[in-house]
LOBA-22730 format. One record per residue (C-alpha): residue in three letters; x, z, y. Coordinates in steps of 0.5 Angstrom, whole numbers, plus 500, padded with zeros to 3 digits. Each point is the difference from the previous one (the first is absolute). Layout:
# LOBA-22730
AlaXZY
...
//
This chain:
# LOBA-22730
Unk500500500
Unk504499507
Unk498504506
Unk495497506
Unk502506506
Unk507501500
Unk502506506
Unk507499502
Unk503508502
Unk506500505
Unk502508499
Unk504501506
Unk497505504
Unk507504503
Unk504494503
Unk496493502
Unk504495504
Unk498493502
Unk501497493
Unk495498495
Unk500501493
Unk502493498
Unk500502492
Unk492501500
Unk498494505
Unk504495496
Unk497503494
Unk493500504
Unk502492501
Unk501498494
Unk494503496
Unk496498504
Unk502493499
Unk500501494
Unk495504497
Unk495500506
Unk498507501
Unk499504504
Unk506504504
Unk501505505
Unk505505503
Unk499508501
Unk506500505
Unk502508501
Unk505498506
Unk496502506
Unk495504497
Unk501507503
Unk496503494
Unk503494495
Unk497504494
Unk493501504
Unk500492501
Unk502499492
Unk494504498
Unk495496504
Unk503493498
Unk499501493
Unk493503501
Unk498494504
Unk504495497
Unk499502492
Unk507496498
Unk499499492
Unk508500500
Unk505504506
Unk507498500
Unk505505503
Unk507497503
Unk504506500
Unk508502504
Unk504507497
Unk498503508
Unk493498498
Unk499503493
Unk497506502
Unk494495504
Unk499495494
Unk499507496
Unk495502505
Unk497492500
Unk499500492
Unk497507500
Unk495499505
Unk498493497
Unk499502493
Unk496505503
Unk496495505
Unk499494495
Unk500503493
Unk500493498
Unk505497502
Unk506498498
Unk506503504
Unk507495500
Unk506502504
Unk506496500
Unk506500506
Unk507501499
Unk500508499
Unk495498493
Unk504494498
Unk507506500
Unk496505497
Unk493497497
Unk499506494
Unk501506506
Unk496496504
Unk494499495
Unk501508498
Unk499502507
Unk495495504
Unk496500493
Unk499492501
Unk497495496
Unk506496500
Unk507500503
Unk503493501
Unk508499501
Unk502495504
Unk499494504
Unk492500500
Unk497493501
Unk500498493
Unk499505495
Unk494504505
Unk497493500
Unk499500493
Unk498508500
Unk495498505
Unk497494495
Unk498505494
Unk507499497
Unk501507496
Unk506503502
Unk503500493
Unk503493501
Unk503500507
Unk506501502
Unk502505504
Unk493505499
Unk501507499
Unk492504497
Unk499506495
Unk497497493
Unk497507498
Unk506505500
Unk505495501
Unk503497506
Unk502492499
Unk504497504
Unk500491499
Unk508497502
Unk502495504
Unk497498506
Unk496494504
Unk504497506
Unk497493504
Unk506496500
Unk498496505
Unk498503505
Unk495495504
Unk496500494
Unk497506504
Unk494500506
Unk503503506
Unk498507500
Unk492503501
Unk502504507
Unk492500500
Unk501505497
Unk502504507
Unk498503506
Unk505495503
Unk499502506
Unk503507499
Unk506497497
Unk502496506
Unk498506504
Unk506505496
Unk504494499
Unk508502502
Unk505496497
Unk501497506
Unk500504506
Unk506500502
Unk500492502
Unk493501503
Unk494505498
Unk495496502
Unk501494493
Unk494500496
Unk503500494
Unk500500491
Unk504501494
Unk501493496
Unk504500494
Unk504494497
Unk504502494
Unk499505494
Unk506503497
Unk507503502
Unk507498497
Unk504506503
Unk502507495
Unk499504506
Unk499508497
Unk494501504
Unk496494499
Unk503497493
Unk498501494
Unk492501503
Unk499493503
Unk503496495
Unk495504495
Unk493498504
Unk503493503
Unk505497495
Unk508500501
Unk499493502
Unk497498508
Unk495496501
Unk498497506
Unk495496503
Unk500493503
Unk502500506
Unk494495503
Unk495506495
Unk503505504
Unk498496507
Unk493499498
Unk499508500
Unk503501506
Unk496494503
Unk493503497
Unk503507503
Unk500497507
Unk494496500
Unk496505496
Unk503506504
Unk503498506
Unk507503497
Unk506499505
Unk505503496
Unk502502492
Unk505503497
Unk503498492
Unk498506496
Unk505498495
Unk505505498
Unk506494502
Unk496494503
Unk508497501
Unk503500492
Unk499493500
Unk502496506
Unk498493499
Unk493502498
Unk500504507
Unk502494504
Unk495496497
Unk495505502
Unk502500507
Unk500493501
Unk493500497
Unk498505506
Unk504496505
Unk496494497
Unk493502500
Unk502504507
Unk497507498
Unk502503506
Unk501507497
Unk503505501
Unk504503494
Unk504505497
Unk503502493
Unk505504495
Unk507497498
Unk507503498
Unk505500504
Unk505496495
Unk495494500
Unk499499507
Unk504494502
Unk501497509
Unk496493497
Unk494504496
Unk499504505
Unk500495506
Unk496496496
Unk494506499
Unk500502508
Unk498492501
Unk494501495
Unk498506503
Unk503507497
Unk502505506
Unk501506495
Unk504501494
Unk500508496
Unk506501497
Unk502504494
Unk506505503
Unk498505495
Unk507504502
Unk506499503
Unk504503495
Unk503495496
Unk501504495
Unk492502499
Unk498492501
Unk505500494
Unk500505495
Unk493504502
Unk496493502
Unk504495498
Unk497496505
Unk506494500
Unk500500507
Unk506503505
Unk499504506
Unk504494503
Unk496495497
Unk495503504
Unk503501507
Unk501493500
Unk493498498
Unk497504506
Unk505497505
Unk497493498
Unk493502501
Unk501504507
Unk504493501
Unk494495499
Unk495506503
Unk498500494
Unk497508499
Unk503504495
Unk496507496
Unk505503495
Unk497504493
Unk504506499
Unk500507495
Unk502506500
Unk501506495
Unk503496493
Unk502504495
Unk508500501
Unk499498507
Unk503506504
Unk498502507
Unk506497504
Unk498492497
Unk493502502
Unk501501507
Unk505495500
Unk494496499
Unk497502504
Unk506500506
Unk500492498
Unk492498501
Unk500504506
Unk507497504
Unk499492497
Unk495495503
Unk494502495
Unk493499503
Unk496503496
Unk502505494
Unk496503495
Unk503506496
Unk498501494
Unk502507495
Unk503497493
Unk494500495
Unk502499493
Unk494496498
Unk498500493
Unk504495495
Unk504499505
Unk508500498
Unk500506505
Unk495503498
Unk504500492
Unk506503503
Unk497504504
Unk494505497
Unk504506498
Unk500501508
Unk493498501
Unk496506501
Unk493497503
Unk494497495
Unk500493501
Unk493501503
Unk502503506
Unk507495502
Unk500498507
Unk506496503
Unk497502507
Unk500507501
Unk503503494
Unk506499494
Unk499501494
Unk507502498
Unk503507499
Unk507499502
Unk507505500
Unk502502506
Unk494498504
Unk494504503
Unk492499499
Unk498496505
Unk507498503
Unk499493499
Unk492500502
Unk504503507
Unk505495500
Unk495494499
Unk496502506
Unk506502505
Unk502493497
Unk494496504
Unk500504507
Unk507498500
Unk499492498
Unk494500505
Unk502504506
Unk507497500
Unk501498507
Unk502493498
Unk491500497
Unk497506503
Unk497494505
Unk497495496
Unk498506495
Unk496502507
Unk498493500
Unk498499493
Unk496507500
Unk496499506
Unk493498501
Unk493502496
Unk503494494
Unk506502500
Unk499508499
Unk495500495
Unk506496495
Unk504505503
Unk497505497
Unk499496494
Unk507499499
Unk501508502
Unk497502493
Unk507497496
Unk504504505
//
């Protein structure tokens, strides 16, 4: 039997940004196009009382079929999610999928009490679940037979990416993201903008991503072509009026004749957006970059991580040099282009010196933007494996904003959450920045994201 309504939940009830869930959209898009039922969202980003707003979703809408994307930081609230759907819809059939299910599906089964735990890309295999096809016999689902708990291998990728309809952002209260949208800010507050996604995958062995992602989308990337790509962004700007976006991809630039030829496609169909996107630093090259400027980009975030290189090196393994790094940004100021560096702090054999050290180099060097993370070990990842013995928090209650997760020697409690804090109001009231940041906050817009942004801080 396949389902008829399906309600889409995007537990985010602490941290909403701009950016849409993509992962339920694309999902959202494709069973419509290919089994033509009903779909709809309950979106808890904005909702001051998100589980409130849940509870009245599934009384009204009746979904025969709830499926839960799930992150770690939102585990608590996808408990919550499924709990209250069981209790609403005694009928339906709760699913939950996400990167934190496709690391973790047995545990997540045990403690959301779903149906069903889908690893992995989702388009696929939940497209099959969807027409009636018993759990049993695809790839990558997770379910109780009885006392037993099975777990199906292998897993369902779309290898060819335009196979795929551009994701259903009917789904959204659009308006609302474009309200909180701040990716770009710092070129100009006032761009309407959205998220696009371009590529699947990742080829790097970062330890704070690896091996996670390559369990969800495959060691390979994959990437749409780049006239699929200028297709969304032309419907985006004349459905929505967009004048910005930004690649959400993890490494947009890993395949540089790939990215010229995007550009050309947004030079040629003369798009006229604004655009912005992440990179590492190694990849950056003085023609790729000039080449995207013409196109439109006015911003590239760049992952620093930290400026040491013995913790790029032996904690991260993030193939890039501090150097490397120097270099890449002196490039983009050069060109006018804007520039956010990613940076963490509180690894596990990180010692207090190198994260100051870290925080000394994006304060002095010509950083737009920064966004400090504290360095949480996601399940599965290779830091997580090398690390346990010194984490002493429940996955459920991992926070890379606000707290670490992380017994370590020689460090106080709260020591890192403190030097993380210090860290912004050192970036940002630095007197190189104190001006624009004045210009970037002020007026109704402007506060309204500031204060959004200032939950992370």
């Amino acid at each position: 039997m396949s389902y008829s309504k399906i309600l889409f939940v995007f537990p985010e009830t602490r941290y909403p940004s701009g950016q849409p869930p993509l992962g339920a959209a694309s999902l959202s898009a494709y069973l419509r196009r290919e089994l033509h039922p009903d779909t709809s969202m309950c979106d808890m980003s904005f909702e001051r009382r998100p589980f409130e707003a849940l509870s009245k979703r599934l009384s009204y809408y009746k979904p025969d079929l709830v499926a839960v994307s799930v992150l770690t930081p939102q585990l608590s609230a996808a408990i919550e999610t499924c709990r209250l759907a069981r209790r609403a819809c005694p009928g339906s059939v709760i699913a939950v999928g996400g990167p934190h299910a496709t690391v973790l599906p047995e545990d997540t089964l045990e403690r959301t009490g779903a149906d069903l735990v889908y690893c992995g890309e989702g388009e696929r295999g939940f497209l099959r679940f969807a027409g009636g096809e018993p759990a049993a016999t695809i790839p990558g689902a997770c379910f109780r037979r009885g006392k037993e708990t099975v777990r199906i291998p292998g897993m369902l990728l779309v290898e060819d990416l335009d196979q795929l309809p551009i994701p259903d952002r009917s789904l959204f209260d659009m308006e609302k993201y474009f309200r909180h949208w701040y990716s770009m800010d710092r070129v100009d507050p006032r761009l309407k903008g959205t998220s696009v996604m371009a590529t699947r995958g990742c080829p790097f062995s970062c330890t704070f991503c690896q091996p996670t992602l390559s369990e969800i989308f495959g060691r390979r990337i994959r990437k749409r072509s780049p006239a699929s790509v200028a297709d969304e962004l032309d419907h985006l700007k004349r459905i929505y009026g967009i004048g910005a976006f930004m690649f959400e991809d993890s490494t947009f630039v890993v395949d540089a004749p790939w990215v010229h030829a995007i550009c050309d496609e947004l030079v040629a169909r003369k798009l006229n957006l604004s655009w912005c996107c992440n990179v590492r630093a190694d990849l950056l090259e003085e023609d790729l970059l000039a080449h995207m400027k013409q196109a439109g980009l006015a911003k590239i975030n760049m992952g620093v991580e930290s400026a040491s290189q013995r913790v790029l090196d032996s904690i991260y393994e993030k193939g890039i040099t501090v150097e490397g790094v120097t270099r890449a940004l002196g490039m983009a100021r050069d060109m006018g282009i804007a520039v956010q560096g990613y940076f963490m702090l509180g690894a596990p054999g990180e010692t207090l010196e190198e994260m100051q050290q870290t925080i000394d180099f994006a304060v002095r060097s010509p950083f737009d933007d920064a966004l400090f993370d504290i360095t949480t070990p996601f399940p599965h990842t290779e830091l997580w494996n090398r690390s346990r013995h010194l984490i002493s928090r429940d996955y459920a209650d991992f926070d890379c904003f606000h707290n670490s997760v992380y017994d370590l020697p020689g460090i106080a409690p709260g020591q890192i959450e403190s030097l993380k804090k210090k860290a912004f109001w050192r970036f940002y009231l630095h007197p190189s920045r104190i001006l624009r940041t004045a210009a970037t906050v002020l007026g109704p817009r402007n506060i309204a994201r500031t204060l959004l942004k200032a939950r992370r801080v």
